[in-house]
C-alpha positions in Angstrom: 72.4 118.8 80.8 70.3 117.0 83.3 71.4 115.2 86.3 70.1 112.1 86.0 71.0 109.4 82.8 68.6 108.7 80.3 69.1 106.3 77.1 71.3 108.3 75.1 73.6 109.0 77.9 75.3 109.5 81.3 73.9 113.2 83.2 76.5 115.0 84.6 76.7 113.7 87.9 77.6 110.3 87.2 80.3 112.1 84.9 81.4 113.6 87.7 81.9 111.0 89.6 83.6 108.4 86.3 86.6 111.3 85.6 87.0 112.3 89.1 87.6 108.8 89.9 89.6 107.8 87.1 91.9 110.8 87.3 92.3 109.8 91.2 93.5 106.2 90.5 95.8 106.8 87.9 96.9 109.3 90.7 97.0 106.4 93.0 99.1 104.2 90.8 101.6 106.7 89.7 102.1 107.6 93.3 102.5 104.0 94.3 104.9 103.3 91.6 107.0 106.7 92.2 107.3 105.5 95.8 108.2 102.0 94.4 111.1 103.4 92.4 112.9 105.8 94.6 116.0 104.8 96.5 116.3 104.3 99.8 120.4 105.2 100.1 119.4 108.5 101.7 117.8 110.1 104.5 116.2 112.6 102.2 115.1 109.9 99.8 113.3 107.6 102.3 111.5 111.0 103.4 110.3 111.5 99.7 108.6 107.9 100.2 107.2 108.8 103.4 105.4 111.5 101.7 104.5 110.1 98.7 103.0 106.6 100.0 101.4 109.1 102.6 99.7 110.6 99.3 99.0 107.3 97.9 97.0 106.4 101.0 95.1 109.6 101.3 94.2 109.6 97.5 93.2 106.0 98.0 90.8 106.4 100.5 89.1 109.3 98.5 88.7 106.8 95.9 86.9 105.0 98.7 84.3 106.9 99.4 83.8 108.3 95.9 83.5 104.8 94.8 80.8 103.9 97.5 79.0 107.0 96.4 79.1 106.6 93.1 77.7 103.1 93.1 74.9 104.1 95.1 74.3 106.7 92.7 74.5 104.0 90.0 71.8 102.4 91.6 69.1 104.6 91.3 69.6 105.2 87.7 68.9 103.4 84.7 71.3 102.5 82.9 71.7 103.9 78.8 70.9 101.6 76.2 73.5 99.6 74.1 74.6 100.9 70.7 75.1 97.1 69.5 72.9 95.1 71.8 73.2 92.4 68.6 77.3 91.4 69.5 76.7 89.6 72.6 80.5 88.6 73.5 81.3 92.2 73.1 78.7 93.8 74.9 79.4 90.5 78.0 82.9 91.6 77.9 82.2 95.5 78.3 79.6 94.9 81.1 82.4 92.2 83.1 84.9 95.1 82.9 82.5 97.9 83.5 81.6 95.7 86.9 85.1 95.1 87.4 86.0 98.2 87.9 83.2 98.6 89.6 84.5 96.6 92.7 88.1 97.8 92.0 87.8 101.5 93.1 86.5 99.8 96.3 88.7 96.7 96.8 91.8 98.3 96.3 91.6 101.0 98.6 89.7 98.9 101.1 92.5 96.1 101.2 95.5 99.2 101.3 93.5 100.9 104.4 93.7 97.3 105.9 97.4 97.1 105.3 97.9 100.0 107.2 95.3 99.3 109.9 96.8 95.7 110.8 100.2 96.7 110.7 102.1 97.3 114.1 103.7 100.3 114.9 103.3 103.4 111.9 105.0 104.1 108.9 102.9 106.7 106.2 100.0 107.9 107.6 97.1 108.8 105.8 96.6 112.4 105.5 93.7 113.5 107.4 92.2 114.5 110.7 90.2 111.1 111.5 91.4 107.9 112.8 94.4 105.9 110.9 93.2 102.6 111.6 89.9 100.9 110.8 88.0 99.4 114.3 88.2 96.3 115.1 91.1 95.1 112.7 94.5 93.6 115.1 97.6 94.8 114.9 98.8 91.4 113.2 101.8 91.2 111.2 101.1 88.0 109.6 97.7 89.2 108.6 99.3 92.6 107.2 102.2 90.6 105.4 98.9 88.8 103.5 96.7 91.7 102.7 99.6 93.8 101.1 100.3 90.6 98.9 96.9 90.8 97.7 96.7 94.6 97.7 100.1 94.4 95.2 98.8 92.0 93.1 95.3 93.9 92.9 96.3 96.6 91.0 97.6 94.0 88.2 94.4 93.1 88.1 92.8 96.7 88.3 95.3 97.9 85.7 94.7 95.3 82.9 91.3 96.4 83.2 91.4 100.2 82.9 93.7 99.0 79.5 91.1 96.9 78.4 88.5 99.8 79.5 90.8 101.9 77.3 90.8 99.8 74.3 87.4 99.5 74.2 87.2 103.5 74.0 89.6 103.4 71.4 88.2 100.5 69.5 84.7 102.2 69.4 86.0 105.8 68.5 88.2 104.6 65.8 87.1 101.3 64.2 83.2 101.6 64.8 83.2 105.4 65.0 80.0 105.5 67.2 78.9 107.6 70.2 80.4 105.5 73.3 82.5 108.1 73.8 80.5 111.2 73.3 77.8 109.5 76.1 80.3 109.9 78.7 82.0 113.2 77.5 79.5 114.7 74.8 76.5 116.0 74.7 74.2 113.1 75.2 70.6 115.0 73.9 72.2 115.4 70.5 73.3 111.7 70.2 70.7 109.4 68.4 68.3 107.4 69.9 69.9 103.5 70.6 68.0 100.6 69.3 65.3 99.4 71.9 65.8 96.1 73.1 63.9 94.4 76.3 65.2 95.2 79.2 66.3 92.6 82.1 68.8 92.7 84.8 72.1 91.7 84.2 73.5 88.5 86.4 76.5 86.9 84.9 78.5 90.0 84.1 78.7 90.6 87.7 79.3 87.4 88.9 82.3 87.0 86.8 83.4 90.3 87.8 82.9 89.2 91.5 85.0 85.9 90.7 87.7 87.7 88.8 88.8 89.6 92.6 87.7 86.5 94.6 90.1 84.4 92.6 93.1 87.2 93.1 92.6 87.1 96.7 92.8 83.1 96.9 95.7 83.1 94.8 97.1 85.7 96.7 96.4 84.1 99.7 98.3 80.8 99.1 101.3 82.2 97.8 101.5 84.8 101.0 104.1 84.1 103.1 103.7 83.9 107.0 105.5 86.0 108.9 108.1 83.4 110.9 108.5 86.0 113.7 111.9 86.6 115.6 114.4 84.1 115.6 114.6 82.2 119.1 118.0 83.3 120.7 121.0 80.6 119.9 121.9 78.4 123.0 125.2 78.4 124.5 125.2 75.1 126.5 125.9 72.3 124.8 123.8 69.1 124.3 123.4 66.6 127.0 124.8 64.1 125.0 127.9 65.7 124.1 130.4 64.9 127.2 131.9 67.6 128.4 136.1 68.2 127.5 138.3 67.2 130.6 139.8 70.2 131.8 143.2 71.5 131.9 145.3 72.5 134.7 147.4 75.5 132.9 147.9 78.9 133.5 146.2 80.0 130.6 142.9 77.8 130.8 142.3 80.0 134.4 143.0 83.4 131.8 140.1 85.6 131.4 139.1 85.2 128.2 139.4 87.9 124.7 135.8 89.7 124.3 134.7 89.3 121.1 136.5 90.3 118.2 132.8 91.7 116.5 129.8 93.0 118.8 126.7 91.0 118.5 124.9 91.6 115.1 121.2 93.7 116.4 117.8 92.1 115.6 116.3 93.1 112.3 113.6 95.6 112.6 110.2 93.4 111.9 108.9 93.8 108.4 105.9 96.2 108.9 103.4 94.2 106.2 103.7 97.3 103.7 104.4 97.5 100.3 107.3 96.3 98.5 109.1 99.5 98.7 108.5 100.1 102.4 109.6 96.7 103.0 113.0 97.4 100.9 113.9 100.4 103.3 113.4 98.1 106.1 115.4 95.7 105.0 118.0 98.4 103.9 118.1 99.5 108.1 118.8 95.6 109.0 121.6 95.7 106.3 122.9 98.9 107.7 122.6 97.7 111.1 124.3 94.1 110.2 127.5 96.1 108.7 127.7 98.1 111.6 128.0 95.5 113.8 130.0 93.0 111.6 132.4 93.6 109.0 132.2 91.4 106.2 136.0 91.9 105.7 136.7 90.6 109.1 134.5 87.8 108.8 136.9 86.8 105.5 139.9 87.2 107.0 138.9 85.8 110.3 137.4 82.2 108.8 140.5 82.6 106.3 143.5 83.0 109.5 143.8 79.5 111.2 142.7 79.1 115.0 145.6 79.1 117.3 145.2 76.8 120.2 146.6 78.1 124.1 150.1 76.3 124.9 149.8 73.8 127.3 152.1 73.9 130.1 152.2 70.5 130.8 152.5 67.4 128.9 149.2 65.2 128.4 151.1 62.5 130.2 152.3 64.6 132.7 148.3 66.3 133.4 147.2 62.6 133.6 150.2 61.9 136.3 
């Protein structure tokens, strides 16, 4: 088998690259959605996601730079012929997803490495001997709260097209029962020769593959939520229009008074811009934390008991005497 394509077929290095990829992704996403799924009740749990996200990230960024290698590969070959140049919508179609997916495996991974890079602080680190954040990206919560939006909704978008990718297999093994498959995974100097049509450089199929992501990411980007930071610390004196109470002379208005029946509830730990399941472990901590510090029993029975006031040793008209 040679190297290079030709018009029958794909050579085996840009086979190499298509299943190595694909079975990487679908690694990708069944790692991201094992991660998604575990609970985070336990100390052994949360280290199961630790790992796996860490294995989600590292996989990721070998679909990286696969994916950049692969389309420079892509790039210096030409491209096989179509089987049915004549069916124009179908051949469009094919071409917008083969494109698509193009710009996925380098998208996706790109926008995840981002996550992690503009996060503060670390979570699940990626699983090699280099650097863990890309140079010159801030550690910017708002802006890491934003990328994982899009990076979540991105492989929606990356899914439905491998299934469509899929179907298309399907539909030309099955129904038209022609060699699409067998270009990819046969022996391509066996298959017959395609019908010669004139060659010219495909435009729109990219494009629309190109709008397809730019479109996710501006959706993406209006329904992100900024990150409203920490909540400024509740004030104590009261309001310059509010006169102050007269005070009264009694023995228990000079008492010290009762600490507090509750400590003060901690500041929830920031949320680190990660993915939905990180973010749920986080907020798991701030619950924990809360119900250490406050009983929601007490705060029932408390609201529920009615406020006794101090008893006044003297009269009101006596005080004012």
């Amino acid at each position: 088998m040679k190297a290079g394509n030709d018009a029958r077929g794909y050579g085996w290095v840009a086979r190499a690259f298509h299943w190595s990829i694909a079975v990487l992704i679908i690694a990708a996403i069944a790692l991201g959605l094992y991660a998604a799924n575990l609970r985070d009740t336990a100390q052994d749990q949360i280290q199961k996601i630790f790992e796996a996200f860490s294995l989600h990230k590292t996989v990721g960024i070998a679909v990286l730079f696969l994916g950049i290698i692969r389309i420079v590969w892509m790039l210096t070959q030409k491209k096989p012929r179509h089987l049915h140049p004549e069916r124009k919508l179908e051949t469009f179609t094919a071409e917008v997803m083969h494109f698509g997916l193009y710009l996925g495996m380098i998208i996706m991974p790109l926008s995840g490495w981002l996550v992690h890079s503009a996060a503060p602080g670390g979570f699940a680190r990626i699983l090699w001997p280099f650097g863990q954040r890309l140079p010159g990206v801030p550690e910017n919560l708002a802006l890491s709260e934003k990328l994982a939006v899009f990076h979540e909704f991105g492989w929606w978008l990356l899914a439905a097209m491998i299934v469509l990718h899929l179907l298309g297999v399907v539909k030309h093994s099955v129904i038209d029962r022609d060699a699409t498959l067998a270009r990819m995974a046969g022996r391509a100097a066996t298959l017959p020769e395609p019908p010669e049509v004139p060659e010219h450089r495909a435009v729109a199929a990219p494009l629309v593959a190109l709008a397809l992501w730019a479109g996710l990411a501006g959706y993406s980007a209006l329904i992100a939520q900024p990150h409203s930071g920490t909540a400024a610390p509740a004030t104590t004196e009261a309001p310059a229009s509010v006169p102050a109470a007269p005070a009264v002379e009694s023995a228990a208005s000079t008492a010290p008074r009762p600490a507090p029946r509750h400590p003060p509830v901690p500041m929830p730990m920031p949320m680190l811009g990660r993915s939905s399941a990180e973010r749920s472990i986080l907020r798991s901590r701030n619950r924990v934390a809360r119900s250490r510090a406050i009983s929601p029993i007490g705060r029932r029975r408390s609201a529920s008991i009615p406020r006794r006031e101090p008893a006044m040793s003297a009269s009101p008209s006596t005080s004012r005497a």
